[in-house]
C-alpha positions as CSV (number, residue, x, y, z in Angstrom):
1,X,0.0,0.0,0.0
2,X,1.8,3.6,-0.3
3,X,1.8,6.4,1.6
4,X,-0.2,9.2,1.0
5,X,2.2,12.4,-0.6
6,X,4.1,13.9,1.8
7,X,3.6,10.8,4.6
8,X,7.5,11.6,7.1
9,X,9.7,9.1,6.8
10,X,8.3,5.6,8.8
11,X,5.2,6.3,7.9
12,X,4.6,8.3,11.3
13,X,1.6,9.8,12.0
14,X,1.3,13.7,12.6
15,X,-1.8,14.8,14.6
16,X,-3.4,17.6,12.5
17,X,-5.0,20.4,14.5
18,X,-8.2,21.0,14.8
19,X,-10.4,23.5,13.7
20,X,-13.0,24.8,16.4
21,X,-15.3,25.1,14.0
22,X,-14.7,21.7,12.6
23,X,-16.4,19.1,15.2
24,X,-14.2,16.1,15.0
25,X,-14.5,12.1,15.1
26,X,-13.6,10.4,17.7
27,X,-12.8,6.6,17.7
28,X,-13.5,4.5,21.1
29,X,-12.9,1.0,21.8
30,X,-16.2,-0.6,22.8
31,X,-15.0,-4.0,23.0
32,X,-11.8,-6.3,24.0
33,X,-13.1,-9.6,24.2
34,X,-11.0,-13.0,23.4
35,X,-13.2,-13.5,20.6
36,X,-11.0,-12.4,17.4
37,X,-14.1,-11.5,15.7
38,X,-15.2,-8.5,18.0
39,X,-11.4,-7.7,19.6
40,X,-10.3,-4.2,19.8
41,X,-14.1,-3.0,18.0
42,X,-13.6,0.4,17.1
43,X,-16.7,3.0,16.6
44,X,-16.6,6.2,15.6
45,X,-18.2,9.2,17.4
46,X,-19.3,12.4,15.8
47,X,-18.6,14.8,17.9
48,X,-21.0,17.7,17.9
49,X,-19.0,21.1,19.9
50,X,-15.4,22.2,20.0
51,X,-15.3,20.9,23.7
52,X,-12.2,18.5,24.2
53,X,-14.3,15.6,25.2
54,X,-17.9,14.7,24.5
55,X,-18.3,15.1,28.5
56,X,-15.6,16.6,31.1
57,X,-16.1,17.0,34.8
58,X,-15.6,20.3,36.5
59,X,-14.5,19.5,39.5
60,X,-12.2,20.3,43.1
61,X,-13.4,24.1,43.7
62,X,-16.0,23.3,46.3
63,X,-16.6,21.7,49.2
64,X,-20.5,21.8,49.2
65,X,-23.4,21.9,46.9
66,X,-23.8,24.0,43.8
67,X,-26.8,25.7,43.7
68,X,-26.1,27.7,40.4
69,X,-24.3,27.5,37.3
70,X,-24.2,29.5,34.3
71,X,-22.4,30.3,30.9
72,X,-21.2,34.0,30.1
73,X,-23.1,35.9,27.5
74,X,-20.3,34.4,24.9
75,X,-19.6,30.5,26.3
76,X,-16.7,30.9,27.0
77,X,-16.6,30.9,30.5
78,X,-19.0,29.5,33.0
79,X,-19.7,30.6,36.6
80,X,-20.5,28.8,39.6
81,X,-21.9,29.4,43.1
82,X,-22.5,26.7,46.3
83,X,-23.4,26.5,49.3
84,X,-20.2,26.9,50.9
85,X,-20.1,30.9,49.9
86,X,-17.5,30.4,47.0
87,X,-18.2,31.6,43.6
88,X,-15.5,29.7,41.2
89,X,-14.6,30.7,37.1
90,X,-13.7,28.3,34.4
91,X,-12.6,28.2,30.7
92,X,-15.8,26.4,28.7
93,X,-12.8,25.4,26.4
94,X,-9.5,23.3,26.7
95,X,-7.5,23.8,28.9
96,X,-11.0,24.0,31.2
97,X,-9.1,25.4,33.8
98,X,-10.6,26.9,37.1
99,X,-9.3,30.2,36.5
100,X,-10.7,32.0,39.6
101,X,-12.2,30.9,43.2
102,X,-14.1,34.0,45.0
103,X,-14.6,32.9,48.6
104,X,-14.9,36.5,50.0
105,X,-17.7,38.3,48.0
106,X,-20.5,36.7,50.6
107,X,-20.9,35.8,54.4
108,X,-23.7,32.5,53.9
109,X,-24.1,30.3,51.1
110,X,-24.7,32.0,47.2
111,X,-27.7,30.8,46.1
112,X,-27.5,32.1,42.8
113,X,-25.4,34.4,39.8
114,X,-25.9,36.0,37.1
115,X,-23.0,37.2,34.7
116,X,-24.0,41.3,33.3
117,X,-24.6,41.9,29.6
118,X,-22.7,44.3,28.6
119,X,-20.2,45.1,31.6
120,X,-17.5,42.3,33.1
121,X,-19.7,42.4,36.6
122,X,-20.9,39.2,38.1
123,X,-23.9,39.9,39.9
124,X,-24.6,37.1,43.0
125,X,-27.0,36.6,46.1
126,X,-26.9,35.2,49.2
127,X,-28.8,33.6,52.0
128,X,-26.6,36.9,53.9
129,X,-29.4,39.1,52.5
130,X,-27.4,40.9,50.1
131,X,-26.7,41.4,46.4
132,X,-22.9,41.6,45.2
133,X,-21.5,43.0,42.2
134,X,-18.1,41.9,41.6
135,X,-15.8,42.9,38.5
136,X,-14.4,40.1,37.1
137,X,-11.2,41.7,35.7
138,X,-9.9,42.2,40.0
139,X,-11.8,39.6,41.2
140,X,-13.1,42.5,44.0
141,X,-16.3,43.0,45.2
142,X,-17.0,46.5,43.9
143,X,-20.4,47.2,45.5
144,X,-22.2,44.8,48.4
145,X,-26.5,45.8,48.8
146,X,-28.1,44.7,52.0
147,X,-30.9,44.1,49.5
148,X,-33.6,42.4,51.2
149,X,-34.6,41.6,55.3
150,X,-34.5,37.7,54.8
151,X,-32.5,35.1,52.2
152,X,-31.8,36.2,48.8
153,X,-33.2,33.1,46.5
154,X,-32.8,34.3,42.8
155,X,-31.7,37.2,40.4
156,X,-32.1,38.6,36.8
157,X,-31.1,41.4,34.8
158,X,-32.0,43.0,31.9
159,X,-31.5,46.1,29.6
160,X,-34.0,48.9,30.2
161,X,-34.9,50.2,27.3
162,X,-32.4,51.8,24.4
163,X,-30.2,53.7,27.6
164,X,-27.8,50.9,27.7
165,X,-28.9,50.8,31.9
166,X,-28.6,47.5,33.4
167,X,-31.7,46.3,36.1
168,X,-31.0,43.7,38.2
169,X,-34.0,42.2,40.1
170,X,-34.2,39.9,43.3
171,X,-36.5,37.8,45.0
172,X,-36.3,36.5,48.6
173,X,-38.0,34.9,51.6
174,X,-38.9,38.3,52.7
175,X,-42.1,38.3,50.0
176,X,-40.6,41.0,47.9
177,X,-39.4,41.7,44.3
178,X,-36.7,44.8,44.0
179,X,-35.1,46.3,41.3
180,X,-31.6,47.8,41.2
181,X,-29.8,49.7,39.2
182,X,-27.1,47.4,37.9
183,X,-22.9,48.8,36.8
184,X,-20.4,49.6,39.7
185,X,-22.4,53.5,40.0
186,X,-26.1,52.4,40.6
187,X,-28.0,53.6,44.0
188,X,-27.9,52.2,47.6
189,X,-31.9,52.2,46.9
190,X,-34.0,49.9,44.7
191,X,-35.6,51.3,41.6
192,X,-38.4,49.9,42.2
193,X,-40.0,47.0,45.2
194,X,-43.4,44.5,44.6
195,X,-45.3,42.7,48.0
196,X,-45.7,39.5,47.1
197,X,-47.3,38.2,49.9
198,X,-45.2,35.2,50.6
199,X,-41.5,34.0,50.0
200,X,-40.3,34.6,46.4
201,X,-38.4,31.2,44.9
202,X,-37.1,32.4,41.3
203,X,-37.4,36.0,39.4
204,X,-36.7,36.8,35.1
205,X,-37.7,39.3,32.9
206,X,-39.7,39.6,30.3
207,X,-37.9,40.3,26.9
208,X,-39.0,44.1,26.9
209,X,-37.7,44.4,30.2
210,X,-41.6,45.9,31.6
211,X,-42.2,42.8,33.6
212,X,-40.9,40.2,36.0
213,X,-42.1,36.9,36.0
214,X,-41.9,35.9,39.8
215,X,-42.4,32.4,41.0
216,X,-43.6,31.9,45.1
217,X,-44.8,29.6,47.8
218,X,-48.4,30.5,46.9
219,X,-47.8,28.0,43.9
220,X,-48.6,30.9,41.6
221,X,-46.4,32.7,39.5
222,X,-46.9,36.6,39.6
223,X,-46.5,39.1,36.5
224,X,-44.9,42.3,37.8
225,X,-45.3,45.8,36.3
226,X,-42.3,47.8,36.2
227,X,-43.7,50.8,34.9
228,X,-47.0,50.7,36.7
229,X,-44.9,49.5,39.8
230,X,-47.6,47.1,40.5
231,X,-48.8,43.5,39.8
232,X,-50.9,43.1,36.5
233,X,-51.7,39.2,36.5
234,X,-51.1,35.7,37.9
235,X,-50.1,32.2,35.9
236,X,-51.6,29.9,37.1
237,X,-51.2,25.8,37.2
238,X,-48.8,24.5,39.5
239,X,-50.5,22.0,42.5
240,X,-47.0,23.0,44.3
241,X,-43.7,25.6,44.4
242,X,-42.9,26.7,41.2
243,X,-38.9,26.5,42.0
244,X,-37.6,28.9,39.5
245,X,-38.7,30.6,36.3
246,X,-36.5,30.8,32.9
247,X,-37.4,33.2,29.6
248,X,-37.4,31.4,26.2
249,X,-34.8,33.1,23.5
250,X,-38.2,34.2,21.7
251,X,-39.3,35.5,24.4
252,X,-42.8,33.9,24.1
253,X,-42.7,30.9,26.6
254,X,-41.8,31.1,30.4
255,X,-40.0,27.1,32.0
256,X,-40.9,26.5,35.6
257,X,-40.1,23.2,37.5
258,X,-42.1,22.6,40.8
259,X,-41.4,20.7,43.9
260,X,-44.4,18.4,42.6
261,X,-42.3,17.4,39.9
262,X,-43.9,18.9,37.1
263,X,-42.2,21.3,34.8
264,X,-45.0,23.8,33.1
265,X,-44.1,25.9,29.9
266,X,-46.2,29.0,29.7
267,X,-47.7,31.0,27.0
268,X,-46.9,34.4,27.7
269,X,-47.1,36.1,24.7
270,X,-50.1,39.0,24.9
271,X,-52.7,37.2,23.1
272,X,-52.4,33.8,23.7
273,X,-55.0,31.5,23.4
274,X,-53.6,28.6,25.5
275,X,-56.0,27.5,28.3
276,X,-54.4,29.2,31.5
277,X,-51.9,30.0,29.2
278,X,-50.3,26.7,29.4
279,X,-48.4,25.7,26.7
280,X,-47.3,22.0,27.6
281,X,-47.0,20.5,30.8
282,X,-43.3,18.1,31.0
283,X,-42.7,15.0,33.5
284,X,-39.8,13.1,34.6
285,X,-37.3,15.5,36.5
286,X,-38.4,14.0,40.6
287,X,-38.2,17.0,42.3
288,X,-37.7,15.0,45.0
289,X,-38.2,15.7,49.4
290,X,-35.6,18.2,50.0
291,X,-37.2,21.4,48.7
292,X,-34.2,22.4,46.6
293,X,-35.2,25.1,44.3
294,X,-34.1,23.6,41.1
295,X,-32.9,25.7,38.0
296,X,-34.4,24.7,34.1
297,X,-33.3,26.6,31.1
298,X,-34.1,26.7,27.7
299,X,-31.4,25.5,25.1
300,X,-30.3,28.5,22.7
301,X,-28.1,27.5,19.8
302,X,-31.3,26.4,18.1
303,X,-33.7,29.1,19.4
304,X,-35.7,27.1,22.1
305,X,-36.5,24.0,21.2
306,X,-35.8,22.1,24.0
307,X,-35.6,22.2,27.6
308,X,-34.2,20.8,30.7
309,X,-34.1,20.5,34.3
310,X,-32.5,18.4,36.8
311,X,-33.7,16.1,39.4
312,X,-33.4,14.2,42.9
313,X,-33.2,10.9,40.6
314,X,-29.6,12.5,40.1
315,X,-30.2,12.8,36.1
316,X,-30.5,15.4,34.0
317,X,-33.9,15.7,31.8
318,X,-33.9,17.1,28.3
319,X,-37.4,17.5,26.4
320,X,-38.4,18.4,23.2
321,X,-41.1,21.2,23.8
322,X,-43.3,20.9,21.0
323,X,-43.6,16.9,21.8
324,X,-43.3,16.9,25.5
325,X,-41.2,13.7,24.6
326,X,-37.9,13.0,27.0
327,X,-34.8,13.1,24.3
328,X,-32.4,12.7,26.9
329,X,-32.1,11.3,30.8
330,X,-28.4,12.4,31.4
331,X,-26.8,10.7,34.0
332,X,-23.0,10.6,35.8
333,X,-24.1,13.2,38.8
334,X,-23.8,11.3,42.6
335,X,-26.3,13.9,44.2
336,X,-29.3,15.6,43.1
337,X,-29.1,18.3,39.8
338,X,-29.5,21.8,41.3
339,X,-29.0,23.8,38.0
340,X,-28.4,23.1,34.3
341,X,-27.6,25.6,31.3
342,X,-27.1,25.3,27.9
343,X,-24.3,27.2,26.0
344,X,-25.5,30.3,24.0
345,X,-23.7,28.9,20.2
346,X,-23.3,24.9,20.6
347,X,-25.1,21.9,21.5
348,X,-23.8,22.2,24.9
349,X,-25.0,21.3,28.6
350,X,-24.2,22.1,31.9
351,X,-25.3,20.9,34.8
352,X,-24.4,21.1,38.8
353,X,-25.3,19.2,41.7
354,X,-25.2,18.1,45.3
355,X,-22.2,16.4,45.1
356,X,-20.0,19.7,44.5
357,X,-19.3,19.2,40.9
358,X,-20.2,20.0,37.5
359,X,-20.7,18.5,34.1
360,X,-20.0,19.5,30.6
361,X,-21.5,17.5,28.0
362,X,-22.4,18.2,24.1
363,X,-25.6,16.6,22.9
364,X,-26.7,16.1,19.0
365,X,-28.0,19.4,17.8
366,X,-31.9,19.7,16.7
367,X,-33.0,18.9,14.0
368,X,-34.9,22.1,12.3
């Protein structure tokens, strides 16, 4: 047999790099039985993302559970906060290194984090009552809020308007909604605060920015006002908790798990004909008997087609929303899945748990 033009000398083989916008094929052994027929059975992989493996573990910054986990605006870092107050950074891509571990930005656990849109701030709260804004390029705390009176369970932000001004909203067990003024220069007071009634478990906005979507221990969740300051409606549906709340890329759907282990996707586009305006209602995520305020999100390299959340059964769940149909049950997590996110460009999930770790894993892409 000859070599292929320009083979070295030996006929050696020379790794060619690889192109990150090339997915490459990988080839595995699945098989090294005696049997001559089936030894050394190699199958080739597609691979479907630039990561370096098809799944890598994130692992070694903390000592307790993760209760949040997300990807930066452009994927290529990812964020992390857990129970034992420590807010860790890593590289999405190889070398996934853990490139920063912020153990001084809060006094209690963070329950959850948000990278900013358009400044490099994290934003994080805390069961210490307060919101932090931390710049990323010092690693200090730049401003610290005594936001609410109880614990601080979720945040969002959004662009107001055309101004380029950054709102970042929180919800706590203190049965409010507030608004800040996000960037290292906003007030010491809140743009704007809603009475719930009852502890607030997750919080997003609306694509317009006008409203907040806020999920409580009434089972309902409530449609805030900015401008009127004021509630303006109520979803309805859930038989228990709603644990968080998560915006579709359109804009036009709203994800909420519950502690009765249904997930709802509502309609929430202004004339929708949905009864109760809900969309589809999604099983198989056990939401399991330690009230753990579990994070979905809606996958965005193909515009919202699929969903996920994690559960107690220590698996990740990925539906197809227009089906309702489980495409994936995603498992290799030794405690229950707090939080998952998908990358912003590739077929990519992550997902955190219990067990102080975090998983990166590509999955095929939709098909459209």
């Amino acid at each position: 047999m000859s070599k292929r033009p320009g083979s070295p000398p030996g006929g050696a083989l020379i790794k060619r790099a690889r192109s990150s916008a090339e997915p490459e094929e990988q080839q595995m052994i699945i098989s090294q039985s005696n049997d001559e027929r089936n030894q050394a059975l190699i199958r080739t992989v597609k691979r479907t993302s630039s990561l370096e493996a098809p799944i890598i573990s994130l692992s070694g910054s903390h000592s307790a559970e993760i209760l949040s986990c997300r990807f930066d605006p452009s994927g290529q870092n990812i964020a992390a906060c857990s129970a034992d107050r420590g807010i860790s950074l890593w590289r999405t891509y190889p070398p996934n290194t853990n490139y920063g571990l912020l153990n001084t930005i809060h006094k209690a656990p963070t329950l959850d984090l948000q990278w900013s849109l358009f400044s490099p701030l994290l934003y994080s709260v805390s069961a210490d009552h307060t919101l932090a804004y931390t710049d990323l390029a010092t690693g200090t705390r730049v401003r610290r809020l005594r936001a609410h009176r109880e614990v601080i369970n979720s945040l969002d932000r959004t662009l107001a308007g055309g101004a380029g001004v950054e709102l970042v909203a929180t919800g706590s067990d203190d049965g409010t909604v507030r608004v800040w003024e996000g960037g290292d220069e906003g007030g010491k007071e809140p743009v704007a605060i809603f009475e719930v009634g009852c502890p607030v478990t997750g919080v997003c906005w609306s694509a317009d920015g006008a409203n907040i979507y806020a999920s409580a221990l009434d089972n309902d969740i409530h449609v805030l006002d900015l401008r009127k300051q004021e509630q303006v409606s109520v979803l309805t549906g859930h038989t228990d908790t709603p644990t968080s709340v998560s915006l579709s890329p359109s804009g036009t759907h709203l994800l909420s798990p519950s502690f009765s282990s249904q997930t709802i996707i509502h309609d929430v586009r202004p004339f929708s004909t949905a009864p109760n305006r809900i969309h589809r209602v999604l099983s198989g995520a056990p939401a399991g008997f330690e009230n753990t305020l579990l994070k979905g999100a809606w996958s965005k390299e193909d515009g919202g087609r699929r969903v996920a959340v994690g559960g107690a059964d220590r698996t990740v769940t990925i539906w197809d929303v227009e089906s309702s149909k489980v495409q994936y049950k995603l498992p290799g997590h030794k405690g229950t899945v707090t939080a998952v996110d998908f990358h912003p460009k590739e077929p990519i999930i992550l997902t955190a748990s219990k067990d102080g770790t975090m998983l990166l894993g590509e999955i095929e892409p939709s098909v459209i």
